[in-house]
MARSEDO-147693 format. One record per residue: residue in one letter; x, y, z of N, C-alpha, C in turn. Coordinates in steps of 0.2 Angstrom, whole numbers, plus 5000, padded with zeros to 4 digits. Example, Ala and Ser with C-alpha at 12.3 -4.5 7.8 and 13.67 -1.06 7.14 Angstrom:
# MARSEDO-147693
a506649725039506249785039506649845039
s506449895035506849955036506450005039
# end
This chain:
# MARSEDO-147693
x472750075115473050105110473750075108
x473950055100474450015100474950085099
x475350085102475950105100476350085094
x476850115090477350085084477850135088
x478450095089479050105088479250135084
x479850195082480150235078480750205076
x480850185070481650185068482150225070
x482550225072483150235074483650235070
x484150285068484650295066485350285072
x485450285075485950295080485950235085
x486450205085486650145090486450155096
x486650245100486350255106485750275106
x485550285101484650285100484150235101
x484550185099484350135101484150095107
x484550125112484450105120484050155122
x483850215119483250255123482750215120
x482150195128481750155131481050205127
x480950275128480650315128480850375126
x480550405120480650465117480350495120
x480550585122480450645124479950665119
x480050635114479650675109478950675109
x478650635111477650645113477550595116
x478050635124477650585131476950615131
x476850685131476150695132475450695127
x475850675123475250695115475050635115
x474550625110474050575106474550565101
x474550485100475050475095474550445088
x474850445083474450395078474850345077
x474750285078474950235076474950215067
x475250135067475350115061475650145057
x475450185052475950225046475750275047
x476350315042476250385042475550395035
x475450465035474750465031474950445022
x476050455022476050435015476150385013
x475950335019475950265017475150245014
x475050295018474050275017473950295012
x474150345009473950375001474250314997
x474750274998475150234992474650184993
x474550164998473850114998473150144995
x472850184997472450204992472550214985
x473150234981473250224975473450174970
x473650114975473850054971473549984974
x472949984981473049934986472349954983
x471650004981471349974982470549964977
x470949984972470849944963470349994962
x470450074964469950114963470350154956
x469750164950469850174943470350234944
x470750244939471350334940470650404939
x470450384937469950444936469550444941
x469550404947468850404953468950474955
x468350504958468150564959468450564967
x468750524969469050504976469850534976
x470050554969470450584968470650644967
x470450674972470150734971470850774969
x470950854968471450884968471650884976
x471350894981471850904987472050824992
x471750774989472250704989472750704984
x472850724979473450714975474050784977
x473850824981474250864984474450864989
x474050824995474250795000474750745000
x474650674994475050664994475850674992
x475650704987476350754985476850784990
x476450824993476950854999477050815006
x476750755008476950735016477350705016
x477850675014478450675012478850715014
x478750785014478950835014479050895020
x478650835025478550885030478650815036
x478850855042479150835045478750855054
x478650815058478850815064478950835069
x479150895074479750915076479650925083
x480150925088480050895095480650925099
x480550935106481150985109480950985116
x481550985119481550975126482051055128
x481751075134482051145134482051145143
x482651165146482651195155481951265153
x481551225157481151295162481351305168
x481551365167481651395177480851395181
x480851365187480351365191480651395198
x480251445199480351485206479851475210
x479951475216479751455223479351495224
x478751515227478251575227477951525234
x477851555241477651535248476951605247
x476351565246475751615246475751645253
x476051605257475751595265476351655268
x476651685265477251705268477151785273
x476351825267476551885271475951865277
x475451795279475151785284475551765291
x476251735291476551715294477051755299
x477051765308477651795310478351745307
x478951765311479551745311479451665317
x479151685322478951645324478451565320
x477951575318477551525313478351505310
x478551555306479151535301479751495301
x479851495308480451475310479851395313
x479351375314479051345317479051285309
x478651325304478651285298479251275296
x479951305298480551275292480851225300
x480651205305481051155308480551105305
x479751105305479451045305479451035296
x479251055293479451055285480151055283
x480551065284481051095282481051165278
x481651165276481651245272481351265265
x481051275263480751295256481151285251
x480851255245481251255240481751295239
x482151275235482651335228482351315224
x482251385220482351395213482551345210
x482351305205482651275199482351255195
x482351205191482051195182481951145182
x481351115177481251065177481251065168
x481151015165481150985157480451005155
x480451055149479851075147479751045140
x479451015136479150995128478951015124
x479051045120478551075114478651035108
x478051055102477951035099477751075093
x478051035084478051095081478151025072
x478051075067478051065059478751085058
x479151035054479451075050479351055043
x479751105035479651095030480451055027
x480651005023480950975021481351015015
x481851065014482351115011482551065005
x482951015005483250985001483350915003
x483750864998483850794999484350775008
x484550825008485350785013485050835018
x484550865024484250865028484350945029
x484350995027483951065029483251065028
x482851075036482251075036481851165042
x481451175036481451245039480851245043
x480551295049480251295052480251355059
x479951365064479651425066480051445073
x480451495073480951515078480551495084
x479851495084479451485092479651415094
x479751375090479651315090480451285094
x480951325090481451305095481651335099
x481451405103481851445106481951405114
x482551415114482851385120482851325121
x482851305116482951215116483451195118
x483651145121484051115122484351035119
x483651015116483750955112483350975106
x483450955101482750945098482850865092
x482150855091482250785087481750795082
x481550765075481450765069481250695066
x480350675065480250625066479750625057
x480250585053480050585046479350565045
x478950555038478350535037478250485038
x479250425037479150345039479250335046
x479250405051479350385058479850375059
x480550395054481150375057481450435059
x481850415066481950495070482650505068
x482750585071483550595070483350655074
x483950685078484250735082484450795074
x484250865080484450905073484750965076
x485251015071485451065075485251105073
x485351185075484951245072485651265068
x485351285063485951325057486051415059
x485251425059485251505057484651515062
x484351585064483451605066483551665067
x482951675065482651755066482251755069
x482151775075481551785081481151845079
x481351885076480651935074480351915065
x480851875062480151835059480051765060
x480351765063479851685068480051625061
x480551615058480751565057481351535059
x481751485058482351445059482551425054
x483251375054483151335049483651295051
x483651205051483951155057484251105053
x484751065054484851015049485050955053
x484750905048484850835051485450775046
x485550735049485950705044485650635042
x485350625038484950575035485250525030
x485250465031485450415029485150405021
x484850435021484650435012484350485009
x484250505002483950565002483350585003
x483250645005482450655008481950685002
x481350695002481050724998480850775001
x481150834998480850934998480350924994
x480050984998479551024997479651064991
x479151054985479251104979478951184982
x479151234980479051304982478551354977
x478151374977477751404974478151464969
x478051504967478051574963477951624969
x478451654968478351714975477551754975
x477351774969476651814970476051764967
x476351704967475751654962475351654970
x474851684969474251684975473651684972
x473051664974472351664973471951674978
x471851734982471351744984470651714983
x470251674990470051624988470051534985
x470651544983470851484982470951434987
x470751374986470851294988471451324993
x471651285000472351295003472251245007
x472851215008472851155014473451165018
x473351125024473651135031474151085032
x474651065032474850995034475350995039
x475250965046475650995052475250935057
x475750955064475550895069475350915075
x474450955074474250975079474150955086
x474150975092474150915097474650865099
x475150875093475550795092475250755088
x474750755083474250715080474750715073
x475050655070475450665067475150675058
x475450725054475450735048474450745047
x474250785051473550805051473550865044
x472950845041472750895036472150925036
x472050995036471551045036471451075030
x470951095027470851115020470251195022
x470451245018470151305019470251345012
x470351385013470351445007470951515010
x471251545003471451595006471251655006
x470951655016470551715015470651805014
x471451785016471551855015472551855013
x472651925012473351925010473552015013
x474252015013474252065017474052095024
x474052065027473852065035474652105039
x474452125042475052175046475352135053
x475952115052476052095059476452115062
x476152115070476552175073477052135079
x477552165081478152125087478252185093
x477952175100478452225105477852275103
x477252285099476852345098477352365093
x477552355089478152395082477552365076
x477552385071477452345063477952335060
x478052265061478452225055478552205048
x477752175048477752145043476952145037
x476752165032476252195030476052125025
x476352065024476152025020475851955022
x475551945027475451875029474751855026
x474851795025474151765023473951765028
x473151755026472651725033472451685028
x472151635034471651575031471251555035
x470651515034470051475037470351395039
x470751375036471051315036471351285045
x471051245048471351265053471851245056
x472351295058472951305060473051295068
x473351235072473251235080473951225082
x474051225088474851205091475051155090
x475551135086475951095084475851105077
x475451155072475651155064476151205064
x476251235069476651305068477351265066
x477851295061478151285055478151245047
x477351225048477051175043476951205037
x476851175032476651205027475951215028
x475851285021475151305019475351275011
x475151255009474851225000474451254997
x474651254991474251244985473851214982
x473451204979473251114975473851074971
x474251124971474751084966475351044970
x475151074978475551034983476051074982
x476251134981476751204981476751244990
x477251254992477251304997477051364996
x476651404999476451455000476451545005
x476451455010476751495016476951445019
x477151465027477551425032476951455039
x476351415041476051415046476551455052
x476051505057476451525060475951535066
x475251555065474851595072474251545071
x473851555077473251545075473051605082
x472251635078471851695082471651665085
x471951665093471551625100470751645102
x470651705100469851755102469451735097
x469651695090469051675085468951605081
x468651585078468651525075468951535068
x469351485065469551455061469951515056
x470251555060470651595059471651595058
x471751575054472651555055473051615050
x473451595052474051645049474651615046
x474951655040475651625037476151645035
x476751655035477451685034477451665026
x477151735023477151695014477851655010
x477751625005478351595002479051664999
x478751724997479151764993479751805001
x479551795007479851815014480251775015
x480051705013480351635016481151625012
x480751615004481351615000481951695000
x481751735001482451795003482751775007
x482551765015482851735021483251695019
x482951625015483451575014484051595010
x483851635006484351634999485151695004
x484951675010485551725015485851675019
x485451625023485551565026485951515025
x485851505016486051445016486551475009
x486851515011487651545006487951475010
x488551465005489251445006489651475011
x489751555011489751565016489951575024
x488951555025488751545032488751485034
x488651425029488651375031489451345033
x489751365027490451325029490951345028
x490751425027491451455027492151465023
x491651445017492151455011491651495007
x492051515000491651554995492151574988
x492151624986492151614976492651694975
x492351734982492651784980492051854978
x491551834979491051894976490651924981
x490351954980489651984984489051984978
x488351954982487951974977487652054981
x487252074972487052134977486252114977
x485852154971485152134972484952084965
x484552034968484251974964485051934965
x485351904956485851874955486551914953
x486451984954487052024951487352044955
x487952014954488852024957488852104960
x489052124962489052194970489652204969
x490052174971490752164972491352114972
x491952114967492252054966492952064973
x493152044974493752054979494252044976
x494952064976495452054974495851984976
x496251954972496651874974496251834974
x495551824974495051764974494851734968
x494451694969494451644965494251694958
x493451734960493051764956493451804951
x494051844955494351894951494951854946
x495251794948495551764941495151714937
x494551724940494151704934493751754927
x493951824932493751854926493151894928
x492851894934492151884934492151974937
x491652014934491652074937490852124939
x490952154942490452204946489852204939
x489452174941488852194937488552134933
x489052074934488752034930488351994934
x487651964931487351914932487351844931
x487351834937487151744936486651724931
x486451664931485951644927486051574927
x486651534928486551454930487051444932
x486951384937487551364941487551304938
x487951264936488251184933487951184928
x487551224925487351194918486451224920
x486251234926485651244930485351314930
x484851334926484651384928484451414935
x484551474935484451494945484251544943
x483751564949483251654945483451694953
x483551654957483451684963484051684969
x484251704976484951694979484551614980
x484151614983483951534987484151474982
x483751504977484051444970484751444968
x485151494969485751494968486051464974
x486251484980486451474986486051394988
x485451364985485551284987485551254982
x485751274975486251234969487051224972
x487151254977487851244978488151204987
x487251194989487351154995487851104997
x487851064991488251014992489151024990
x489351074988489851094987490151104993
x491151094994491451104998492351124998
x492751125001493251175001493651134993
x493851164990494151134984493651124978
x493051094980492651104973492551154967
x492551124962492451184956491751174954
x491351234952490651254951490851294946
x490451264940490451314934489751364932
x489951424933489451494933489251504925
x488451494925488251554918488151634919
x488551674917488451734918488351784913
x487851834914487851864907488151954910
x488551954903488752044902488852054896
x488552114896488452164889488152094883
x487252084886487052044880487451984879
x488151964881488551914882488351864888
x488351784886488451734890488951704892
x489351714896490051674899489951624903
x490251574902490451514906490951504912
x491151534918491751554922491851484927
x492251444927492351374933492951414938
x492451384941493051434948492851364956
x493351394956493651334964493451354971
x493151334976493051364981493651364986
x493351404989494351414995493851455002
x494351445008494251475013494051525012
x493351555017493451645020493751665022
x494151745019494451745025493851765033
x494251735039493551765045493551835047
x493351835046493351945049493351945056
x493551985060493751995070492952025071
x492551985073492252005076492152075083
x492752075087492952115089493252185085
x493552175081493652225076493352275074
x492852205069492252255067491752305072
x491752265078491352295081491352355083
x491952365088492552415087492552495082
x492852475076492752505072491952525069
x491552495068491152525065490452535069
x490652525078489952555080490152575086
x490752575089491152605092490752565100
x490852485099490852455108491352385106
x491652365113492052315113491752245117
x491652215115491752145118491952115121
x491552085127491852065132492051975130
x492351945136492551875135491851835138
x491451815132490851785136490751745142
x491451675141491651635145491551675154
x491951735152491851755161491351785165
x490851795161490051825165489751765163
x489151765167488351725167487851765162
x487751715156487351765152486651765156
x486151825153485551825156485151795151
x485351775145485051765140485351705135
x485151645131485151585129485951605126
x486151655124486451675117486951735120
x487251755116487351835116488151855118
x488251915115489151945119489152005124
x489351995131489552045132489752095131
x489552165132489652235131490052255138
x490752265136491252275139491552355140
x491452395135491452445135491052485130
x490952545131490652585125490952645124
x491152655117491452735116491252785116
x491452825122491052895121491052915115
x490552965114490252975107490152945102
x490352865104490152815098489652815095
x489452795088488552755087488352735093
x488452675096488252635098487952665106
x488752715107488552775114487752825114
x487652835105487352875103486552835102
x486752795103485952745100485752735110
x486252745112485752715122486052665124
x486852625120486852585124487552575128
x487552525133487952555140488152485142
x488752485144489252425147488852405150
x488752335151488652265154488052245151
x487752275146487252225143487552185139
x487152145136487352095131487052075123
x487252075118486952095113487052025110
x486452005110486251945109485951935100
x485851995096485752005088486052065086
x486352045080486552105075486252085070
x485652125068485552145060484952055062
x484952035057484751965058484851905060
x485651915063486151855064486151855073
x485851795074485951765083486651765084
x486851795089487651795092487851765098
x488251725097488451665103489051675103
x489451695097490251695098490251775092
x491251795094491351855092491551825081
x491651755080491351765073490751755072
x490251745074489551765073489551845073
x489851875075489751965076490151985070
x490651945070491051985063490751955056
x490351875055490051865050489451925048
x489151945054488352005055488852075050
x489352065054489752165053490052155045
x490152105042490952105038490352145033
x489852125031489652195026489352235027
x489452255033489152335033489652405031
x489352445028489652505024489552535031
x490052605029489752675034489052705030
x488552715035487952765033487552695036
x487552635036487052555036486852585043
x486252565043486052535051486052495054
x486052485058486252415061485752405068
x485252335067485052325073485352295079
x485252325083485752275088484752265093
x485052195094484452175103485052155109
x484852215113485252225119484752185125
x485152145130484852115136485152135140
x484952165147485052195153484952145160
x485352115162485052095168484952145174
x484452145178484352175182484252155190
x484152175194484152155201483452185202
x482752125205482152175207482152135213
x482052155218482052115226482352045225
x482052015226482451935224482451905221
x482351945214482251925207482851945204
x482951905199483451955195483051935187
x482851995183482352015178482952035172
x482851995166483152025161482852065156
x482852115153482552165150482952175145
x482652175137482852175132482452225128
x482852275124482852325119483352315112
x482752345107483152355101483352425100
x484052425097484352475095484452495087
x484452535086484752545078485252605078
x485952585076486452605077486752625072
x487052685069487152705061487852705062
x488252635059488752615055489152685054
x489652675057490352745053490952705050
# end
């Protein structure tokens, strides 16, 4: 089997002899599938109208570009387990640890997965499936030209199983176009593109068999909208896309049914696009902003005083409608018109009020950061501990250092020394991740917290995790 070598971005990437990324998978050599399709279009003299050109070759090619590779290296803990242990006296045992030595310890070896992801925009946001990276420790991002790049995680939602990770890419990339949040065809054409096995940029073609499928988390109902499909979905398409014939995202692969055949599942585009349209604010990503709050779709919630928004005039109730000149219908279309924006840039808003069209240029400036400790405090009544000085039980999270009696939070079940590793849908590592999750919650909001408990069970220690829903005061 010939192997190809990866292009490399990075000088010290260069010296790795061997990529993590599919020591144990079946590689495809030579090109990626979009260099095959450029060769089939131009290499090999076949008429524009051949029947060879089907609708799902002009949509394959269209999106692989667009889709991405994805690879990760994570510590698995491996514990010691002696089968022979309850056969043995003290005698045998002291006999087998002088001639053997002592029995392992506990510890971890390097575990691989493998996984799709979907190409966001030019300059390297690439979305894809929280399964894929939970607990990674490394992960790498291997383009349609094979060229790698290390990536970091931005944002993730573990109970809807996406992420969203960015790379820093030497030129611009090509995103994936997004469908019409309700443009579906039951029945209709739908194709798979994803790297099952490690099989790189494989395509399945199926139909969509069904819409609205229930999925459920922990025995709870979540989520009532998934596609199903026939198309086959196998390990490693999970965060890949599902298409349309037009080469549109649809959905974002996510399961496949182990108990039957040719059974897959998908996180549709209309869930995918609200998430992002929260991920990818100025905000969260960099920590500046305008001054405003949006509330539902594109209409202004809230203007803040001293900020940009409020000397520019801008007030409660207006809507958006283009950012630089761009029509925007959506947060996700508004919030990745401004990706490329940073502290001092001016962005001029079309906004409509009373039948009126206004044109408002306003300058970006600092958040201010809200105390994560503060908020907490105040509107759920627990205090945070200094994560630094415990051993988390869990990848993430902050200590719960105290609780107020009669607090919410007292009132919801929860109790000093666990660790709350989510608010609301923000993963918490540090206490401005807590105050980013808190800064807009009202009194009456609920608030999800997932608490993790380490535990002591004989010579185990077990972490045990619960969610709470906690009513904001």
């Amino acid at each position: 089997m010939i192997k190809k070598r990866s292009k490399t971005v990075k000088n010290d990437q260069k010296t790795q002899k061997k990529s993590f990324f599919c020591q144990k998978c079946v590689k495809i050599p030579i090109f990626g599938l979009f260099f095959i399709f450029l060769t089939i279009f131009s290499g090999h003299g076949l008429e524009p109208d051949s029947p060879r050109f089907s609708p799902v070759v002009k949509a394959v090619a269209k999106a692989v570009p667009g889709v991405v590779n994805i690879g990760t290296e994570k510590l698995v803990q491996v514990r010691y387990t002696d089968p022979f242990l309850s056969l043995r006296g003290d005698l045998l045992d002291r006999f087998f640890s002088d001639f053997f030595g002592p029995p392992p310890l506990p510890g971890y070896r390097i575990g691989h997965s493998l996984g799709s992801g979907i190409i966001l925009d030019p300059w390297g946001y690439i979305l894809t499936n929280y399964h894929v990276l939970e607990r990674a420790s490394r992960i790498a991002v291997i383009l349609s030209d094979e060229t790698r790049y290390d990536a970091r995680i931005v944002a993730g939602d573990e109970v809807a199983d996406l992420a969203l990770i960015k790379i820093d890419p030497l030129r611009p990339l090509t995103a994936l176009e997004f469908a019409d949040d309700d443009d579906l065809l039951l029945g209709e054409t739908v194709i798979v593109l994803g790297n099952p096995f490690g099989l790189t940029h494989t395509v399945s073609v199926g139909v969509l068999s069904a819409m609205n499928r229930t999925a459920q988390y922990k025995g709870r109902e979540l989520y009532s909208d998934i596609l199903q499909t026939d198309a086959a979905v196998n390990p490693g398409s999970s965060g890949g896309p599902l298409l349309n014939l037009d080469g549109e995202l649809i959905g974002v692969n996510v399961a496949v049914y182990q108990e039957a055949q040719n059974i897959g599942f998908a996180i549709p585009v209309k869930r995918v696009r609200a998430l992002l349209g929260e991920w990818l604010s100025p905000e969260r990503l960099k920590n500046i902003w305008l001054g405003f709050d949006l509330g539902d779709g594109l209409t202004i919630s809230e203007v803040y005083e001293k900020t940009p928004a409020a000397a520019g005039g801008l007030l409660a109730g207006d809507v958006i409608s283009a950012v630089d000149g761009r029509p925007v219908r959506t947060k996700y279309e508004f919030n990745k018109a401004l990706l490329r924006k940073e502290l001092g840039d001016f962005v001029r808003l079309t906004v409509a009020r009373a039948e009126k069209s206004l044109d408002v240029e306003l300058a970006f400036e600092d958040r201010p950061k809200p105390s994560g400790r503060d908020l907490s405090a105040r509107r759920l009544g627990l205090v945070f501990g200094d994560p630094g000085a415990q051993q988390s039980p869990y990848p993430m999270g902050l200590p719960v250092e105290r609780v107020e009696e009669g607090g919410p939070a007292a009132q919801a079940g929860l109790r000093p020394g666990s660790w709350i590793s989510r608010i609301n849908r923000t993963e918490i590592r540090t206490l401005d991740d807590a105050g980013a999750a808190l800064q807009n919650v009202k009194t009456g909001d609920p608030v999800g917290l997932v608490a993790v408990k380490l535990e002591e069970q004989g010579a185990f220690m077990v972490s045990q995790r619960s969610t709470l829903s906690v009513q904001a005061r």
